[in-house]
C-alpha positions as CSV (number, residue, x, y, z in Angstrom):
1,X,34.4,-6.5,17.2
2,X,31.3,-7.1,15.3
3,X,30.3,-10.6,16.1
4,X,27.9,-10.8,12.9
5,X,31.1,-11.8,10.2
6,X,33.9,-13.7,12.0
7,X,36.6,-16.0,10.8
8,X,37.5,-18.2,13.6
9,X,39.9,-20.9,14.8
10,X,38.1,-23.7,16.9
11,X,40.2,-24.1,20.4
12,X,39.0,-26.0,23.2
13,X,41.3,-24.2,25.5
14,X,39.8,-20.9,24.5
15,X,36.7,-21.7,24.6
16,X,37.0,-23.4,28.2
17,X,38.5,-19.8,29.4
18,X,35.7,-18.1,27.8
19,X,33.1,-20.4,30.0
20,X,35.2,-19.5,32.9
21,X,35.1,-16.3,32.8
22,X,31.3,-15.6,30.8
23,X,29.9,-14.3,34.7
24,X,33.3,-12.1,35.7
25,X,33.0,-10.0,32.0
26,X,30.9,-7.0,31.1
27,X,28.6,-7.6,28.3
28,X,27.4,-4.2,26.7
29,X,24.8,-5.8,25.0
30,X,24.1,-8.0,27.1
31,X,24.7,-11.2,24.5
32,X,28.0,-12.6,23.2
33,X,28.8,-9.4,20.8
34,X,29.5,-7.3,23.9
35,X,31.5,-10.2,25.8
36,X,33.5,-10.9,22.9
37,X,34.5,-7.2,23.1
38,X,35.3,-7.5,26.8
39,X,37.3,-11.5,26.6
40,X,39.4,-9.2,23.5
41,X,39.8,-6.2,25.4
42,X,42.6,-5.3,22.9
43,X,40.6,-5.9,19.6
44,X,40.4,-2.6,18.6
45,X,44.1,-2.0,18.2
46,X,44.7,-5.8,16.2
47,X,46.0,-5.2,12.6
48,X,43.7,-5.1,9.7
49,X,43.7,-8.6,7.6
50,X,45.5,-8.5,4.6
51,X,45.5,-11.5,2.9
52,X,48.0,-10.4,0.0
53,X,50.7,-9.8,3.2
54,X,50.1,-12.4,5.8
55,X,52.4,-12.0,9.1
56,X,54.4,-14.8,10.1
57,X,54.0,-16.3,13.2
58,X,50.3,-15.0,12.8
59,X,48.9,-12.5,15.3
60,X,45.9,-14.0,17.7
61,X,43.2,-11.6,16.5
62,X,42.9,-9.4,13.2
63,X,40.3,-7.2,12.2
64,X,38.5,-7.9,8.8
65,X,38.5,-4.8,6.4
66,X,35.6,-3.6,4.4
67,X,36.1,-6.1,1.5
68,X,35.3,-8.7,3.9
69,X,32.7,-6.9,6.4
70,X,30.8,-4.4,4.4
71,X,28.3,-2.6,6.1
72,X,24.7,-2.0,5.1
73,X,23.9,0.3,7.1
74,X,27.0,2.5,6.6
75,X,26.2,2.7,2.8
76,X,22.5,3.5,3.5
77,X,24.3,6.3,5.1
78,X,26.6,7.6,2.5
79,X,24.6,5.9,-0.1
80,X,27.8,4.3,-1.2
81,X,30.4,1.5,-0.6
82,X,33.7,2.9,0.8
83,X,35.6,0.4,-1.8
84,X,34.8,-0.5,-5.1
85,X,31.8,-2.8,-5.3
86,X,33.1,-5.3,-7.7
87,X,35.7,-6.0,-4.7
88,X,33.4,-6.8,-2.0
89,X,33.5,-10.2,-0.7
90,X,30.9,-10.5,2.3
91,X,27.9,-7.7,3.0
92,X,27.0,-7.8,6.1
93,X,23.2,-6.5,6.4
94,X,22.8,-5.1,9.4
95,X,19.4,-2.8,9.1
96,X,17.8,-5.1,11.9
97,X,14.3,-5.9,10.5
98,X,14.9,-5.2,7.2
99,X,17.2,-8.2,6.4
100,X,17.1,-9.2,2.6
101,X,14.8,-12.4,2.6
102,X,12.0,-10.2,3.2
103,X,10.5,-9.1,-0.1
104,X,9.6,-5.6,0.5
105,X,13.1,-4.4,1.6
106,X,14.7,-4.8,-1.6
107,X,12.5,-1.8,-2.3
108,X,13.8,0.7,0.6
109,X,17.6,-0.8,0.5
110,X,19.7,-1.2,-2.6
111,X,22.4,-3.8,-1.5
112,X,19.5,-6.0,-1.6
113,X,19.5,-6.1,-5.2
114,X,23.2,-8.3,-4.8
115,X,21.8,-10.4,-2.2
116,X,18.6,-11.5,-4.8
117,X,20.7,-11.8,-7.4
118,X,22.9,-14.4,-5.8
119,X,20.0,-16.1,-4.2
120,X,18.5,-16.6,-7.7
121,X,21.6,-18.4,-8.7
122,X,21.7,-20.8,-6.2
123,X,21.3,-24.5,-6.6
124,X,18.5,-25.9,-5.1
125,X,19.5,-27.5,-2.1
126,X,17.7,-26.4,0.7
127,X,13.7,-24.8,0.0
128,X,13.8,-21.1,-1.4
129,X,17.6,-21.5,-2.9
130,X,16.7,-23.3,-6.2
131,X,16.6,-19.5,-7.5
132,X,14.7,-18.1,-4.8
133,X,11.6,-20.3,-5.7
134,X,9.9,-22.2,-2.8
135,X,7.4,-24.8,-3.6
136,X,5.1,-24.3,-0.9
137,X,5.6,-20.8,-1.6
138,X,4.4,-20.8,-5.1
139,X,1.0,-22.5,-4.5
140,X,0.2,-19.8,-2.3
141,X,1.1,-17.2,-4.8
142,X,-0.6,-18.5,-7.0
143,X,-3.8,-19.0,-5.1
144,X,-3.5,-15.6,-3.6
145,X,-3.1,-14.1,-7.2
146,X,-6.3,-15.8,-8.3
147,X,-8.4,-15.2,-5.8
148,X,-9.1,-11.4,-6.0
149,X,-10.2,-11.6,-9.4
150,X,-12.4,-14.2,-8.9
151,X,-14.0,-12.2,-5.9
152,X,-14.3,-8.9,-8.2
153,X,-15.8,-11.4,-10.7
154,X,-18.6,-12.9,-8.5
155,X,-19.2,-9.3,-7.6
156,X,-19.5,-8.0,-10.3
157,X,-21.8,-10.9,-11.6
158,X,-24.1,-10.1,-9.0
159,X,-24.3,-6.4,-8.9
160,X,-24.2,-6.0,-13.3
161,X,-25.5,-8.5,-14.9
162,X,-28.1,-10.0,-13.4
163,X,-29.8,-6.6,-14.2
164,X,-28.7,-5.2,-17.8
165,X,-29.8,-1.7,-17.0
166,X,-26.6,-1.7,-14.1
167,X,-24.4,-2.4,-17.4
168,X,-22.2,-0.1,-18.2
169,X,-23.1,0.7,-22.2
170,X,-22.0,3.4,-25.1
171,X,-25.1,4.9,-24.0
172,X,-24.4,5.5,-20.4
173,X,-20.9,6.8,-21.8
174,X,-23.0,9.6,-24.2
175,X,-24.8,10.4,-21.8
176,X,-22.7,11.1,-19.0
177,X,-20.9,13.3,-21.5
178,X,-23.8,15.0,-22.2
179,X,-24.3,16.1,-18.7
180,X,-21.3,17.4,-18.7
181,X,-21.5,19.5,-21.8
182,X,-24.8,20.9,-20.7
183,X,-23.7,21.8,-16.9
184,X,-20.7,23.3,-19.2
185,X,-23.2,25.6,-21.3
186,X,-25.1,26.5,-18.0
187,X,-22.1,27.3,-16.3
188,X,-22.8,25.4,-14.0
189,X,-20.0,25.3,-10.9
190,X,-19.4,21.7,-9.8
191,X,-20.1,20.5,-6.1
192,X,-16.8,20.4,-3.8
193,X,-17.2,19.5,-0.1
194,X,-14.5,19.8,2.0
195,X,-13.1,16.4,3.9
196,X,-14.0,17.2,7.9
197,X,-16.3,19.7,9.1
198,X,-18.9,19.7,6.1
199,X,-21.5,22.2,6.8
200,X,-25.2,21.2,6.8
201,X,-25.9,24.2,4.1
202,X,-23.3,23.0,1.6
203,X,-25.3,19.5,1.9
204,X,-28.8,21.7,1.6
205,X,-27.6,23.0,-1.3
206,X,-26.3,20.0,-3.1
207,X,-29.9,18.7,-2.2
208,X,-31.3,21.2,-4.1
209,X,-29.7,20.0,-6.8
210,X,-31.3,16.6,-7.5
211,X,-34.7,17.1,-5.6
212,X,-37.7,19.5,-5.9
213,X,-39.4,17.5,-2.9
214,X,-38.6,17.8,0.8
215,X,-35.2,18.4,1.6
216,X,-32.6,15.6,3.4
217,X,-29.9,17.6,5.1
218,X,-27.5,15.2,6.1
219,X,-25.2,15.2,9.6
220,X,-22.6,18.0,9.9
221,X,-20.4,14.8,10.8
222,X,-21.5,12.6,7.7
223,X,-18.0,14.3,6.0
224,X,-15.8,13.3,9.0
225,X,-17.6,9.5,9.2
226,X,-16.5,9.0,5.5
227,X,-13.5,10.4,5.8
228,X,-12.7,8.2,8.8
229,X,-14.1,4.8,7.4
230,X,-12.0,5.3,4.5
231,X,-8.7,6.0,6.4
232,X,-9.8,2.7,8.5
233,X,-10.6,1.2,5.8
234,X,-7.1,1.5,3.5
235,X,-5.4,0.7,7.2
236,X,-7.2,-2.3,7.5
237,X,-6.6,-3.3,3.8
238,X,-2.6,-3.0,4.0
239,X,-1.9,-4.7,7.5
240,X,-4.5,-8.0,6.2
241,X,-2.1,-7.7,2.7
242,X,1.0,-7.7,4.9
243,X,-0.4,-10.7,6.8
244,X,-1.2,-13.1,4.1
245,X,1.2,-12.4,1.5
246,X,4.4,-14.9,1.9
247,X,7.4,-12.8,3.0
248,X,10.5,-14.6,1.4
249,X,9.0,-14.8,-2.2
250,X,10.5,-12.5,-4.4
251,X,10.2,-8.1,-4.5
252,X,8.5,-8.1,-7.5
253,X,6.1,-11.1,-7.1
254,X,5.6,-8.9,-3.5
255,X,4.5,-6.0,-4.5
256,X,2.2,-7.0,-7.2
257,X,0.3,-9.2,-4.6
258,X,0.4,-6.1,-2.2
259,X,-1.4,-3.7,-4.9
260,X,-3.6,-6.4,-5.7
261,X,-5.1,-7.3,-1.9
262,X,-4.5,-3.8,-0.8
263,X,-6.7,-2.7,-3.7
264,X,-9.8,-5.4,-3.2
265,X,-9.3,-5.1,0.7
266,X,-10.1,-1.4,0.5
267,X,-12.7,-1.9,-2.5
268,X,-14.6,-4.1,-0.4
269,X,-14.4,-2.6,2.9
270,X,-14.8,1.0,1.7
271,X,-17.6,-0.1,-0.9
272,X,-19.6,-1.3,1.8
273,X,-19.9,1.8,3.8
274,X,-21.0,2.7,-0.2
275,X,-24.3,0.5,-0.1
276,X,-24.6,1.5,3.7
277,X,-25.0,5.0,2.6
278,X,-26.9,3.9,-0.6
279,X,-29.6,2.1,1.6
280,X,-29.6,4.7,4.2
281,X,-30.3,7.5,1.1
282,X,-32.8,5.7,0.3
283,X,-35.2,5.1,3.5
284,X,-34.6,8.5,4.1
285,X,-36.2,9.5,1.1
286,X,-39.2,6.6,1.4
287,X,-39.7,8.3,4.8
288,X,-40.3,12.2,3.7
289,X,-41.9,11.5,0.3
290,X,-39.1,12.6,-1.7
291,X,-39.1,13.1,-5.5
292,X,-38.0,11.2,-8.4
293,X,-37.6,14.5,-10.9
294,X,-35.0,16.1,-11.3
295,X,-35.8,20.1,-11.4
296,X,-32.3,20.9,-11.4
297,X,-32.0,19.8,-14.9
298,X,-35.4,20.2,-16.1
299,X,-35.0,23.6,-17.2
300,X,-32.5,22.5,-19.7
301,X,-35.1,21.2,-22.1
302,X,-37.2,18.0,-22.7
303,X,-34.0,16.8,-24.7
304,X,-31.1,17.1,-21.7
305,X,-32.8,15.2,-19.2
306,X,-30.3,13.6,-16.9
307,X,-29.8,10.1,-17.4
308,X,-29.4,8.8,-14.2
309,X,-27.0,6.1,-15.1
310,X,-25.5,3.4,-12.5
311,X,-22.3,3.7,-14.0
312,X,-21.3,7.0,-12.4
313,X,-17.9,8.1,-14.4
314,X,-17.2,10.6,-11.5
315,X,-17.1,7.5,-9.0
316,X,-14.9,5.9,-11.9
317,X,-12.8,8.7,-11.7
318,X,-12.1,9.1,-7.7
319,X,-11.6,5.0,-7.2
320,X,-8.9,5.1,-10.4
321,X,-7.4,8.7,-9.0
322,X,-6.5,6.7,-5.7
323,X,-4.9,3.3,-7.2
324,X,-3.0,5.5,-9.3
325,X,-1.4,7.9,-6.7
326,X,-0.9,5.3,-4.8
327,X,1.1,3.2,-7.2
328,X,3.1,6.3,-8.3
329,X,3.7,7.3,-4.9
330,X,5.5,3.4,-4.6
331,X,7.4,3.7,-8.1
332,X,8.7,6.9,-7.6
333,X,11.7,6.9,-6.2
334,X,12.7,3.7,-9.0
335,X,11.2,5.9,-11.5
336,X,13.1,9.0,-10.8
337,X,16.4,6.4,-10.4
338,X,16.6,7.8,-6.4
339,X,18.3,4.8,-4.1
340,X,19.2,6.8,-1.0
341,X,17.1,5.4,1.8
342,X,16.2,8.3,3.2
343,X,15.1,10.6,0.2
344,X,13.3,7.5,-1.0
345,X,11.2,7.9,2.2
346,X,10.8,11.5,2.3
347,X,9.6,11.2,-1.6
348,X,7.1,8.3,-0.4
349,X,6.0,10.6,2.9
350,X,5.2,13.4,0.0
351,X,3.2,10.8,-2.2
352,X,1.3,9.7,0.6
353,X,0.5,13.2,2.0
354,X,-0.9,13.5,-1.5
355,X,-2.9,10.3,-1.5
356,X,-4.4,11.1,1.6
357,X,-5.3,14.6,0.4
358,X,-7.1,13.2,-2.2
359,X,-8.6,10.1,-0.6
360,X,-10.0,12.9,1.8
361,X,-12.1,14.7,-0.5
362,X,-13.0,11.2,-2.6
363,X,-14.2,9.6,0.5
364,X,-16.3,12.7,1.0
365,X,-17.6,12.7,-2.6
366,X,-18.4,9.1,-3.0
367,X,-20.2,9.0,0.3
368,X,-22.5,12.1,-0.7
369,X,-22.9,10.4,-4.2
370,X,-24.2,7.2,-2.8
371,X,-26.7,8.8,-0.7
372,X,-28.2,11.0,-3.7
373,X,-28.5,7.7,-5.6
374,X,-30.0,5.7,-3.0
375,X,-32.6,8.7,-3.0
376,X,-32.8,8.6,-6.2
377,X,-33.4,4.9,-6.9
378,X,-35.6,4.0,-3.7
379,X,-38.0,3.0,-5.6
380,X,-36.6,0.6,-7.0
381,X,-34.2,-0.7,-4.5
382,X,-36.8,-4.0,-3.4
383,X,-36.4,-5.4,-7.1
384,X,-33.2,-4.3,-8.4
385,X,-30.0,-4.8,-7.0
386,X,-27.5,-1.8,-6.2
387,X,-24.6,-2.0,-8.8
388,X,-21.4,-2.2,-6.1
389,X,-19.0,-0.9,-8.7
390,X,-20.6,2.1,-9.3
391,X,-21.1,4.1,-6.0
């Protein structure tokens, strides 16, 4: 006997034995599901309702088919009804915490979709029924949708365009794809560092790169600090999106604010171990005299210097390669049409090994990158400000 979907007869004699005998019974789990089991000891051997052939005189107990009981979490394991669908009369959602109120489970379990779809045709009666729209609700939706832009905004106010050189322009576009073509022509291998572990001669080397002064080999741990930041950083970001975001609004309206706060969270977080590394780049150089000049490049001619540009299309590159594979990794299993629980997970698992993969070697990058700007740019770092988008 499942106590979640009954159909019972009120009896004040019944209920009076029941009270009388609630300390003498067995309770398996220990709350009224497992005493029912033991006051109808006979339960399991009760004929299965069928309303189309009632019995007459009426038997005390009867046991409700699937029509009137299906399980969720017996289609999550077929990934199917065991009757037709359009026959169904209750679901029973019985996945413990992922019950179908909750906005992100309609993503993991596919009966949800029924339950949504009822609630949205629902009368408003009670808050949340008038087709799944709360009042209360929807002003914090609406606030929480507003205020990420308005923080990228301010940022981005203060970090661009209160200096027009930290503006991203056609020329800064040229010439980054100048670079490009010339380290092309030079055959010239691009830098990759490896996530933990980086070595302080891969570091020397990169150094020798953009300097002709004194060298600044960084820590052998300045890979594994990144790398760990970040991590903390994207952990940090989803748990305070899970926090704030309403949980009985609807999927969609869910998972739109999670991408949004998940993405500013991390943005802000990881972007300000960014200008750590920036400043620290650039007191490092102030203190061993380091150069401005770029030998590196010099060799190329008077007419390929680098144009060391604060809107870095490589950083562009790494913070866009995360969002994306992290959004695909999400729409996956809805893009390749998958609703089996379990697959959906595995497929998710595989996206996110991915994600971290690359959020590995990105973290690594972008930390390396803002301390060779901050060397770069010391000095100017007491009259210009350091353009946040860019590191």
């Amino acid at each position: 006997m499942n106590s979640g979907v009954m159909v019972v007869e009120p009896s004040e004699t019944v209920f009076k034995d029941m009270i009388s005998q609630v300390d003498r019974l067995p309770s398996y789990t220990g709350g009224d599901q497992g005493f029912l089991n033991s006051y109808y000891a006979d339960f399991a051997n009760s004929r299965v309702y069928e309303p189309d052939s009632p019995l007459t005189p009426e038997p005390e107990t009867q046991r409700l088919s699937t029509l009137y009981n299906a399980d969720v979490g017996l289609y999550m394991l077929a990934n199917k009804w065991m009757v037709d669908e359009k026959e169904l009369r209750v679901i029973h959602y019985t996945l413990g915490p992922l019950k179908p109120w909750d906005w992100w489970t309609a993503w993991l379990v596919k009966p949800v979709e029924i339950w949504q779809d009822v609630r949205q045709k629902l009368e408003e009666s009670l808050p949340g029924t008038g087709g799944g729209r709360n009042p209360h609700d929807q002003l914090v939706v609406k606030f929480l949708f507003i205020l990420p832009f308005c923080l990228l905004l301010f940022g981005y106010y203060q970090s661009c365009f209160q200096n027009k050189k930290d503006f991203p322009s056609v020329q800064s576009l040229c010439a980054f794809a100048r670079r490009g073509r010339h380290k092309y022509k030079s055959e010239e291998a691009l830098p990759s560092y490896l996530a933990v572990g980086v070595s302080s001669s891969t570091f020397s080397t990169s150094n020798q790169r953009i300097s002709n002064g004194p060298h600044l080999k960084l820590p052998s741990y300045f890979g594994a600090i990144a790398v760990l930041i970040c991590f903390m950083s994207a952990g940090v970001s989803l748990a305070f999106a899970f926090t704030i975001i309403p949980r009985q609004i609807m999927p969609w309206t869910g998972l739109l604010l999670m991408f949004e706060w998940t993405f500013v969270a991390f943005f802000l977080l990881f972007g300000s171990y960014l200008r750590f590394v920036y400043r620290w780049g650039s007191i490092s150089a102030t203190h061993v005299g380091y150069s401005n000049s770029d030998s590196s490049e010099n060799h190329m001619g008077t007419g390929h210097q680098r144009n060391i540009s604060d809107f870095d299309m490589e950083a562009t590159f790494y913070w866009t390669g995360m969002a994306v594979i992290a959004v695909i990794t999400v729409f996956s299993p809805t893009i390749l049409g998958i609703t089996a629980l379990f697959t959906k997970l595995g497929l998710m698992v595989a996206g996110g090994v991915l994600l971290a993969s690359f959020m590995t070697y990105a973290s690594v990058h972008l930390a390396i990158s803002a301390f060779h700007k901050g060397q770069k740019d010391r000095n100017g770092s007491r009259t210009r400000r350091i353009c946040f988008w860019c590191l």
